[in-house]
C-alpha positions as CSV (number, residue, x, y, z in Angstrom):
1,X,29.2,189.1,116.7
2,X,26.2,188.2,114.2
3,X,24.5,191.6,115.7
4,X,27.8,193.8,114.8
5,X,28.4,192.4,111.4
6,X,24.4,193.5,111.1
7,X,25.1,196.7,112.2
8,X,28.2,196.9,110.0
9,X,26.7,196.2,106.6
10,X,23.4,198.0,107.8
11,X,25.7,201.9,107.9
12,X,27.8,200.7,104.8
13,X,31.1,199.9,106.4
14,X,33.6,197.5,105.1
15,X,32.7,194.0,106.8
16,X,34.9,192.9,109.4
17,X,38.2,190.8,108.8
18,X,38.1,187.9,110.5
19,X,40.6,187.8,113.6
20,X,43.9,185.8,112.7
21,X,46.6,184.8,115.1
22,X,49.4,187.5,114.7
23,X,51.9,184.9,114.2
24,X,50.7,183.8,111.4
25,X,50.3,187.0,109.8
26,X,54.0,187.6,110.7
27,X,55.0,184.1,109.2
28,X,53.3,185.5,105.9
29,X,55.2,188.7,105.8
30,X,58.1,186.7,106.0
31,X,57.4,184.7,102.9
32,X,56.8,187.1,101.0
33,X,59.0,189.4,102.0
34,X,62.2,187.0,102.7
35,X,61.4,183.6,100.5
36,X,59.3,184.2,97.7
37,X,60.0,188.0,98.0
38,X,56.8,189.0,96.3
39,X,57.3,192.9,97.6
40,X,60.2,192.8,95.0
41,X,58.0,192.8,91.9
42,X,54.5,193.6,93.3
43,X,55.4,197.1,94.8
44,X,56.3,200.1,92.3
45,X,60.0,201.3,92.8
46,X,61.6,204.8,93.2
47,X,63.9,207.0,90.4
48,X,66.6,205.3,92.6
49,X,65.3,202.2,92.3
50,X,64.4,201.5,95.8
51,X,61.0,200.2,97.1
52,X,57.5,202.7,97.8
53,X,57.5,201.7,101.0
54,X,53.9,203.2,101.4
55,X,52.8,201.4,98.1
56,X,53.5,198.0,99.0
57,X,52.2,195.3,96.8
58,X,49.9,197.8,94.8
59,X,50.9,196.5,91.5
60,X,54.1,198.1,89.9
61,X,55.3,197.7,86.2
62,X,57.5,195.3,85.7
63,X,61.1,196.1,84.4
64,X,62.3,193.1,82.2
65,X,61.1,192.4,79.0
66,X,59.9,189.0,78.0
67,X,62.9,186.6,76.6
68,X,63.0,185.7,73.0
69,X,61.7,182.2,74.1
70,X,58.6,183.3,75.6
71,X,55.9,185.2,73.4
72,X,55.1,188.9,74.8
73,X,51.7,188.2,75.3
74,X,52.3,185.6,77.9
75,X,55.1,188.0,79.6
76,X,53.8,189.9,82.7
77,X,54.0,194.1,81.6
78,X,52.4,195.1,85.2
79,X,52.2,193.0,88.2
80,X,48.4,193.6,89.8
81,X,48.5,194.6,92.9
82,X,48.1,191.8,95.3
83,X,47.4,194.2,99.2
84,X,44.0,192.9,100.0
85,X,43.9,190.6,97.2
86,X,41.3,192.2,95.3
87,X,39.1,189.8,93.3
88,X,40.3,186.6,95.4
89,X,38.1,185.0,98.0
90,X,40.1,183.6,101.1
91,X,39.7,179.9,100.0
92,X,40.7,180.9,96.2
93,X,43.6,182.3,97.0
94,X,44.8,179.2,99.2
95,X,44.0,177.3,96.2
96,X,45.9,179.8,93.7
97,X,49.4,179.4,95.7
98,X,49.2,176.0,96.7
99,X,48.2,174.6,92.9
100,X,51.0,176.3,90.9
101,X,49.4,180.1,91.0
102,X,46.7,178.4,88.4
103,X,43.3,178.8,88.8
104,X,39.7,179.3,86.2
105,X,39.7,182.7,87.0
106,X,43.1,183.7,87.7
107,X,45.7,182.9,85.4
108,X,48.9,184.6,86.4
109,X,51.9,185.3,83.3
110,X,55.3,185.1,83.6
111,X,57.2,185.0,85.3
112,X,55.4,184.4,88.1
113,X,57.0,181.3,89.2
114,X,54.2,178.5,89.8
115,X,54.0,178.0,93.7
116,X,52.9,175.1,95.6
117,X,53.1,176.2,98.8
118,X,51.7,174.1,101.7
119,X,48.8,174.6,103.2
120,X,49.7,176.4,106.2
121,X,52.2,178.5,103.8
122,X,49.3,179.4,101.7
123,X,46.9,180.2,104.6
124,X,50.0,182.6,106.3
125,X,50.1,184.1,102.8
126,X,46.8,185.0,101.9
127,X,46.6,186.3,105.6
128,X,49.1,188.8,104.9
129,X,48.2,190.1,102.2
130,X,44.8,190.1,103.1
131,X,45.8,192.0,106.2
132,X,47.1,194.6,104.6
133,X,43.5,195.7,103.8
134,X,41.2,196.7,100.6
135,X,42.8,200.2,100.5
136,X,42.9,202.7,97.5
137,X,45.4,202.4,94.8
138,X,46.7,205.7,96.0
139,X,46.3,205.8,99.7
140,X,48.8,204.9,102.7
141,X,49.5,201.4,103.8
């Protein structure tokens, strides 16, 4: 494996993911498809209003303006897109959703609600999204 990871950085290729069990990445999709429902403010929506289903958690704007109660420069104006989780190692990004989505180097705004997942909801999480791959902000799923 050592060798192939040589050979892959050696011609430039993305490294290789590290192999996760399917169920988990399922158990993941569910989460933030079905509980936290993620998809519903991290993916850009039609003129109808309806999902990109080929965008999926690419970033989207985000349609409600802050409340009177909370200043607009704390209030989220474009959710970043979360496919791959850019700019997160694997470890940070347990961390992130299991300490209240709070980190030094990643504050999220509202109103991202402050998750505290568990660890093995966390870990199903950031394999998801990981799994959907460092893809272009353009391209297919």
């Amino acid at each position: 494996m050592r060798l192939l990871r040589a050979l892959v950085c050696l011609v430039g290729l993305p490294p290789l993911a590290e192999a996760v069990d399917p169920a988990v990445i399922a158990r993941g999709r569910y989460l933030t498809h079905d509980v936290a429902m993620c998809v519903e403010c991290h993916t850009p929506r039609d003129a109808e209003g309806a999902l990109i289903a080929d965008r999926k958690f690419m970033g989207a704007p985000f349609p409600v303006a802050a409340p009177a109660f909370i200043r607009s420069e704390d209030w989220c104006v474009k959710t970043p897109r979360i496919a791959g989780l850019p700019g997160f190692e694997r470890e940070e990004a347990i961390a992130f959703l299991m300490n209240g989505a709070r980190s030094p180097r990643h504050e999220s705004r509202w109103p991202m609600p402050p998750f505290h997942l568990t660890r093995p909801d966390a870990e199903a999480v950031v394999s998801y999204l990981m799994s959907l791959g460092p893809r272009p902000a353009g391209g297919p799923p």
